[in-house]
C-alpha positions as CSV (number, residue, x, y, z in Angstrom):
1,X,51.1,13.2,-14.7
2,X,50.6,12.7,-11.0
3,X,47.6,11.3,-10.2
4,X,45.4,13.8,-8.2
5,X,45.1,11.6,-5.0
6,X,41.0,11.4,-3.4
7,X,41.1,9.6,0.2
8,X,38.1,7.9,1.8
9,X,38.6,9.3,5.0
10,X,36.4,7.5,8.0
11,X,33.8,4.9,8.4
12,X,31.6,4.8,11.3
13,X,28.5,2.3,11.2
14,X,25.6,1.6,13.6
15,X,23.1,-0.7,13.9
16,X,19.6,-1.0,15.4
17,X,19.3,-1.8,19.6
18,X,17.8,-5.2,18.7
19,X,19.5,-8.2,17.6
20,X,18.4,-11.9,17.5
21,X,20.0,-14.8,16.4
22,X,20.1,-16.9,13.7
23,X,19.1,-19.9,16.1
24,X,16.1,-17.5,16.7
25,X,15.1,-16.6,13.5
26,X,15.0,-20.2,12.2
27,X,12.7,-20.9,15.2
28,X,10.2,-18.3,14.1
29,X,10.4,-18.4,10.3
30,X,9.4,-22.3,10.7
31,X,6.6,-21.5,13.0
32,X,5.7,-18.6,10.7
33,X,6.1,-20.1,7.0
34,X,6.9,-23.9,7.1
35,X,3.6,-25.7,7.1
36,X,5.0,-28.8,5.6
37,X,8.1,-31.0,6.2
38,X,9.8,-30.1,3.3
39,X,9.4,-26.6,4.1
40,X,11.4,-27.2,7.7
41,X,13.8,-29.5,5.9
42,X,14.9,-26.4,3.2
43,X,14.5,-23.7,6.1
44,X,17.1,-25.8,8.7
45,X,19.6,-25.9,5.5
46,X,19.5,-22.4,4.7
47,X,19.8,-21.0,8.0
48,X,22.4,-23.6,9.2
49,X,23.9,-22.8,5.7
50,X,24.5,-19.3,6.5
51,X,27.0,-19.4,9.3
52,X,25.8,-16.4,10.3
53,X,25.4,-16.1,14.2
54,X,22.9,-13.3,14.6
55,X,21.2,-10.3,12.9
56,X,19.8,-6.2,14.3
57,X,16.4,-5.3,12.9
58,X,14.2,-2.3,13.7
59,X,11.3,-4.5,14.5
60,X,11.5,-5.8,18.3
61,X,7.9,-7.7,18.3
62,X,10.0,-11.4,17.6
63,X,9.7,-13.6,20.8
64,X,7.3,-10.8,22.3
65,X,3.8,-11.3,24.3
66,X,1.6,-10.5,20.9
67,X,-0.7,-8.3,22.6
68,X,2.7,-6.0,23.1
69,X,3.2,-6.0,19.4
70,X,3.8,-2.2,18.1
71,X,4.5,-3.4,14.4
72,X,2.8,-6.6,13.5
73,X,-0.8,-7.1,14.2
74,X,-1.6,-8.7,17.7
75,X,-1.5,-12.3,16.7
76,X,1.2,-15.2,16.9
77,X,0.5,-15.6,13.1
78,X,1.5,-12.1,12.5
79,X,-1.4,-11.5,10.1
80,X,-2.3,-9.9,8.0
81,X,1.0,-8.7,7.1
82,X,2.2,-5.0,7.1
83,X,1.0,-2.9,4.2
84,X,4.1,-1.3,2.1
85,X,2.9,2.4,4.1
86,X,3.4,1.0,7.1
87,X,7.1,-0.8,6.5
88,X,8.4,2.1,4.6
89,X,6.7,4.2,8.1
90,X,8.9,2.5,10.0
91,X,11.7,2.8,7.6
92,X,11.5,7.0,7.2
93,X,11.3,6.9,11.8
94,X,14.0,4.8,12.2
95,X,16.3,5.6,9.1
96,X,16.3,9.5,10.2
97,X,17.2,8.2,13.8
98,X,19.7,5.5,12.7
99,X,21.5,7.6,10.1
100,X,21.6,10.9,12.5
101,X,23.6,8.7,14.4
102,X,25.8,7.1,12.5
103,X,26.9,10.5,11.1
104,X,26.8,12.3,15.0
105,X,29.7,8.7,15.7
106,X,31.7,10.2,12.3
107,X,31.9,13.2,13.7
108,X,32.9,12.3,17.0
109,X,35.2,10.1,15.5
110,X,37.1,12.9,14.0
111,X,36.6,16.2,16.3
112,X,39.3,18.6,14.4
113,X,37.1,17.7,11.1
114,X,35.3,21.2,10.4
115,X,32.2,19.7,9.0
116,X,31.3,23.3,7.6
117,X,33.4,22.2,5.0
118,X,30.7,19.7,3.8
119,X,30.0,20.3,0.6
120,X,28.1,17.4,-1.0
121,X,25.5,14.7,1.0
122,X,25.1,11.3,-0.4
123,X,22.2,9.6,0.8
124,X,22.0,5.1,-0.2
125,X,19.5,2.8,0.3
126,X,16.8,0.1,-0.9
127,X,14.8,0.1,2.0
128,X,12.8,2.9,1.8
129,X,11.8,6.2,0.3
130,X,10.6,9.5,1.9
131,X,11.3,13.7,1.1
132,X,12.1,15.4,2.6
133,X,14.0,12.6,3.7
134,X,17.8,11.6,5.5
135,X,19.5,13.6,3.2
136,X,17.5,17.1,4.2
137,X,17.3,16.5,7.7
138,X,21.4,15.7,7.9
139,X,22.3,19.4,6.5
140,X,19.0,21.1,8.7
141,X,19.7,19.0,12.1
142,X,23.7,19.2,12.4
143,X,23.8,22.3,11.4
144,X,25.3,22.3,7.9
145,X,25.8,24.4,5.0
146,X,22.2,24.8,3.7
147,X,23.7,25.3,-0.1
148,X,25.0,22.1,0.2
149,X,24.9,19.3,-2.8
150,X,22.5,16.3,-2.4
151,X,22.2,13.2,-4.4
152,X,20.4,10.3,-3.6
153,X,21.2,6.5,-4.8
154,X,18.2,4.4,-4.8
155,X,17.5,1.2,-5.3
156,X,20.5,0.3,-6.5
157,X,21.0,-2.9,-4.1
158,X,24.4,-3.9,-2.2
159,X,26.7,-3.1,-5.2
160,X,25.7,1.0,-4.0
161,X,28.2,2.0,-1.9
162,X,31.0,1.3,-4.2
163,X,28.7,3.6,-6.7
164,X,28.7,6.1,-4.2
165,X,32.2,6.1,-3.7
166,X,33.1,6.7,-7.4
167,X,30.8,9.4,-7.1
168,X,32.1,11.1,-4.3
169,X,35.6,10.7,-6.3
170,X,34.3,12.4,-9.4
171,X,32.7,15.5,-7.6
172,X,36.0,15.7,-5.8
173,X,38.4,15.8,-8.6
174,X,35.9,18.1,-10.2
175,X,35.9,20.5,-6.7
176,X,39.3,20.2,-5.0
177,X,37.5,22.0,-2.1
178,X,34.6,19.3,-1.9
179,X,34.4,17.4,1.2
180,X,31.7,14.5,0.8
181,X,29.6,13.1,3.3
182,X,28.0,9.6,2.5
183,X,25.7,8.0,4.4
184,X,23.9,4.2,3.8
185,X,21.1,3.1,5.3
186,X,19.8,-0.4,4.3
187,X,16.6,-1.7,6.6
188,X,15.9,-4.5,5.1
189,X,14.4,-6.4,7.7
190,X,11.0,-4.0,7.3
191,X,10.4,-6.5,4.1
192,X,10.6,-9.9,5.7
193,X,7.7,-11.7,3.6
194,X,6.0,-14.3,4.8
195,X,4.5,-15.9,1.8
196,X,6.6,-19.2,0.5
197,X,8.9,-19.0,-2.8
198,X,12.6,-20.4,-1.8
199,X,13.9,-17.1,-3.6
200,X,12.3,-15.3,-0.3
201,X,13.3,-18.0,1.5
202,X,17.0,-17.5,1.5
203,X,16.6,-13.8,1.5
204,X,14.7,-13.8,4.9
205,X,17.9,-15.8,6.4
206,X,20.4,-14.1,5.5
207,X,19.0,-9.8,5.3
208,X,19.6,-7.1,8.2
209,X,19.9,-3.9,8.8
210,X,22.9,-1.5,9.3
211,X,23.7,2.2,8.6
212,X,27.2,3.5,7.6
213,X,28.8,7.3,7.5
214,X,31.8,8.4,5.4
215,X,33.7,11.2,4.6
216,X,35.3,11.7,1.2
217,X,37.7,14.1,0.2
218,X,41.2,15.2,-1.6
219,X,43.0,16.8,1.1
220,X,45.1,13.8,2.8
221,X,44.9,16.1,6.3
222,X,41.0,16.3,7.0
223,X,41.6,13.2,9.1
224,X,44.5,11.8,11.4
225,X,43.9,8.5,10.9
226,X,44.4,5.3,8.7
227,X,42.5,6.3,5.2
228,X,42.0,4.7,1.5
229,X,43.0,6.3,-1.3
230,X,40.6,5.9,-3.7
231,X,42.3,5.0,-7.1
232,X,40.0,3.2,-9.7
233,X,36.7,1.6,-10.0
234,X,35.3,-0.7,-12.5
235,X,31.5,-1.5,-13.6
236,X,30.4,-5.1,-15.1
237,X,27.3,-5.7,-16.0
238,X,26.7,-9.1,-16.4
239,X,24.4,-10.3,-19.3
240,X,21.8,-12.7,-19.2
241,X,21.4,-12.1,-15.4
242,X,18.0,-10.2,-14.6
243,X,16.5,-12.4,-13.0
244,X,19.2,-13.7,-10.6
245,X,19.0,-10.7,-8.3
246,X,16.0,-8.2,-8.6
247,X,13.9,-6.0,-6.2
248,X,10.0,-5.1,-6.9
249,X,8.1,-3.0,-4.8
250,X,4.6,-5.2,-3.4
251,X,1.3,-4.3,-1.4
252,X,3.5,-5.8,1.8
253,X,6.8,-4.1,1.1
254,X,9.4,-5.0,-1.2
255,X,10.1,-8.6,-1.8
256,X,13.4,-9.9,-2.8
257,X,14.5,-12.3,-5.4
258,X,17.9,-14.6,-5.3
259,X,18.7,-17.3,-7.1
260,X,21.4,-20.3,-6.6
261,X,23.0,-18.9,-9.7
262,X,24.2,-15.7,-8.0
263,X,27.6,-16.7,-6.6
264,X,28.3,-18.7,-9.9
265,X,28.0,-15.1,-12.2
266,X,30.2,-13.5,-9.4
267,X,33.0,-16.5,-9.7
268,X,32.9,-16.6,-13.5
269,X,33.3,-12.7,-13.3
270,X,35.2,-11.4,-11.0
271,X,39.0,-12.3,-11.9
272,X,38.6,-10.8,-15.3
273,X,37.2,-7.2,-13.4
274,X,40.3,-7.3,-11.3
275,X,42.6,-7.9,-14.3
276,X,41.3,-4.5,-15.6
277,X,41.9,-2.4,-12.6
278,X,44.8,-4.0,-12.2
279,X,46.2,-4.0,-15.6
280,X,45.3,0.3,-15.5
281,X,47.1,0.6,-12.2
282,X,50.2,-1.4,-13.5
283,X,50.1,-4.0,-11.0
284,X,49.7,-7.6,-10.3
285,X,47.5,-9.7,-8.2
286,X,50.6,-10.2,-6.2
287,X,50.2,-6.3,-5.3
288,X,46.8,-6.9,-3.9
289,X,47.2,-6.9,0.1
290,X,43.4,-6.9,1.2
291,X,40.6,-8.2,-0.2
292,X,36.9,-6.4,1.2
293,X,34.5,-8.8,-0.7
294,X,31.0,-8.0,0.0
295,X,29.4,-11.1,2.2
296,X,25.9,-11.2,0.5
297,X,26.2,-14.9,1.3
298,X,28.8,-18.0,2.5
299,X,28.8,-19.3,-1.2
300,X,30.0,-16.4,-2.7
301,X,32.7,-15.5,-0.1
302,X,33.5,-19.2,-1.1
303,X,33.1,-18.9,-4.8
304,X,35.5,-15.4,-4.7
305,X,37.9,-17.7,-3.1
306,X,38.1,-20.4,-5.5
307,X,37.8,-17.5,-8.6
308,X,41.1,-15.5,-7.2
309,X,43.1,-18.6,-5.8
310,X,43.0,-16.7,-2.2
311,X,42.1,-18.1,1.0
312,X,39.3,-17.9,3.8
313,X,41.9,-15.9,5.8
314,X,42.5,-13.4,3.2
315,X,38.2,-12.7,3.3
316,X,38.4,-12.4,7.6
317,X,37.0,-8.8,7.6
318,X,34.2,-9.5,5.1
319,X,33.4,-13.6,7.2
320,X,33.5,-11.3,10.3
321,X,30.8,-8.8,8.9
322,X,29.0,-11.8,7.3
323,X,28.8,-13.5,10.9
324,X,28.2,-10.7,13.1
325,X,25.5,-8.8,10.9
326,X,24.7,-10.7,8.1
327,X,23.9,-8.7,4.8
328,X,22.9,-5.3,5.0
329,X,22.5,-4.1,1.5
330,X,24.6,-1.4,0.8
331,X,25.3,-1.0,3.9
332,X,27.8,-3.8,4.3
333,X,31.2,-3.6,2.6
334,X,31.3,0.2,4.5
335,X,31.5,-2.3,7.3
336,X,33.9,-4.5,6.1
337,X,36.0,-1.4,4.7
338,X,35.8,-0.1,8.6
339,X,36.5,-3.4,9.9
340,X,39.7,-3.3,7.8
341,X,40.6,0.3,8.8
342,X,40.5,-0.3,12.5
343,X,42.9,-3.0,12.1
344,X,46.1,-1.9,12.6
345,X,47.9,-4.9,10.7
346,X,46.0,-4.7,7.5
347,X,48.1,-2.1,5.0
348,X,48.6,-1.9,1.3
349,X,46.6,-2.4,-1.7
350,X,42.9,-3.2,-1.7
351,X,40.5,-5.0,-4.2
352,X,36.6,-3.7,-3.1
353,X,33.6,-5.6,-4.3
354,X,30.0,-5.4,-4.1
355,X,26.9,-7.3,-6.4
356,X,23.9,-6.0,-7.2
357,X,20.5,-5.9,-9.1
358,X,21.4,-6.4,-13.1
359,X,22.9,-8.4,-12.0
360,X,26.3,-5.7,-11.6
361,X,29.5,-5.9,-10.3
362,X,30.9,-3.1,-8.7
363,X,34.7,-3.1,-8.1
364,X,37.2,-0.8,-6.5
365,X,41.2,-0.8,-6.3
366,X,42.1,1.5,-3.3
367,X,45.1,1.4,-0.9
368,X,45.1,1.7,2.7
369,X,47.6,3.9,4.2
């Protein structure tokens, strides 16, 4: 049987006005946090570490005259810190904004698209929470359907996106007629904590924000343009591994745990969740043209490498996101994915991969065309 073919259409992404760098942010988070030698010592490795070269964030107060503060209180210390209602405030202003716009640059990216044909909204993110929320104001504010389908992923982490994908896939081969719009929006940067553990430590380096819009469908000529088709995806959840990666919601925001054990699972795991989608689809790692690994960090784009016997090359979209924007949650392997669709060069058979909470491994074999 011919397999009923779903294409992931367009990515646009945005980010927020503000950017600093990571030169910046190791300045600040040692005169913020590091009240003891060791504390510098650890912070100058992690950020140095990183190789990223700078970050956006919805909060613009960094470097600022205090007394022209709009976020943290009017003090150098930055204390007390934010309560969660006032992050996730910030979060339900500027994720409306950021996401509106994000989907206005998808649209304007494809102008024959007749987004009446929307059908389903998909709404991601960690970051926040508020209803109605994104997802409402997307169909009321561009004008769409107002019978329209919406789902919202939550909380899931970075591994998301891939989850929204395969869901977008499912409704589509259910509804030939479905076109699916998904939007992430991941800003993480409203939860920088400033009390000491080295878990929050390494999150604070290496965390930003971004915001990502794609269309999904099953008809090959909604869009002109380079597209994925969307042909398997793969879950592994990894046991033994909660407390590697995990969220929790706190009186200032949500606070982030990561441990050094992190790229280790995702090197010991992820050959073996390539063999499967691989060994379904009847192909060999030799078939595998472009790897989009999500950059939650330098020692797992490093660990992937060693795991799949591939090269630092072969991982230039996802070290070029990593760099430029650091880790945005869900958020990021849509920019990899876009990274790889502008590029002209890049064709063939794709491996997609993304980590979360769990911790879980979500995989994807698609082919650029």
């Amino acid at each position: 049987m011919t397999e009923k073919k779903v294409y992931l259409h367009s990515i646009e992404t945005t980010v927020p006005e503000k950017s600093y760098t990571q030169k910046f942010a190791l300045k600040e988070m040692k005169r913020i946090v590091a009240d003891t030698t060791y504390k510098k010592v650890f912070l100058n490795k992690v950020y140095k570490g990183t190789e990223i070269r700078k970050r956006h964030t919805v909060i613009d107060d960094y470097g600022k005259d205090p007394k022209e503060f709009t976020f943290y209180p009017k003090n150098k210390k930055l204390q007390p810190e934010p309560t969660t209602k006032q992050r996730n405030d910030l979060y339900a202003k500027e994720a409306l904004r950021l996401g509106k716009q994000a989907v206005q640059k998808l649209f304007d990216a494809n102008p024959n698209f007749d987004r009446s044909k929307i059908s389903h909204v998909i709404t991601v993110t960690c970051t926040g929470f508020d209803a109605p929320g994104l997802d409402y104001f997307i169909v009321k504010d561009f004008d769409l359907n107002p019978k329209i389908d919406r789902y919202i992923l939550g909380f899931m982490g970075c591994q998301a996106a891939i989850n929204a994908l395969k869901l977008a896939k499912d409704i589509c081969l259910g509804r030939p007629e479905a076109r699916v719009l998904i939007v992430n929006v991941e800003l993480c940067s409203v939860h920088l904590q400033q009390e000491w553990n080295t878990h929050q430590a390494i999150a604070n380096a290496i965390f930003a924000d971004g915001i990502s819009a794609a269309l999904v469908s099953s008809v090959e000529d909604d869009t002109e343009r380079s597209k994925f088709v969307l042909h398997d995806f793969a879950t592994e959840i990894v046991p033994g591994t909660e407390e590697d990666m995990a969220w929790n919601i706190g009186d200032t925001g949500f606070g982030m745990k990561l441990t050094l054990n992190v790229p280790r699972v995702v090197k010991a795991n992820i050959v073996s969740i390539l063999k499967e989608l691989l060994d379904r689809a009847e192909k060999t790692k030799e078939d595998v043209k472009i790897w989009a690994i999500h950059p939650g960090g330098k020692t797992i784009l490093t660990k992937s490498e060693e795991a799949l016997e591939i090269t630092s090359e072969d991982l230039d979209a996802s070290y070029h996101i990593m760099k430029e924007f650091g880790n945005m949650s869900s958020a990021t392997i849509m920019f990899v994915l876009e990274h790889i669709l502008n590029d002209e060069k890049k064709m063939g058979l794709t491996f997609a991969t993304s980590f979360g909470p769990g911790m879980t491994i979500e995989s994807s074999l698609m082919e650029k065309i």
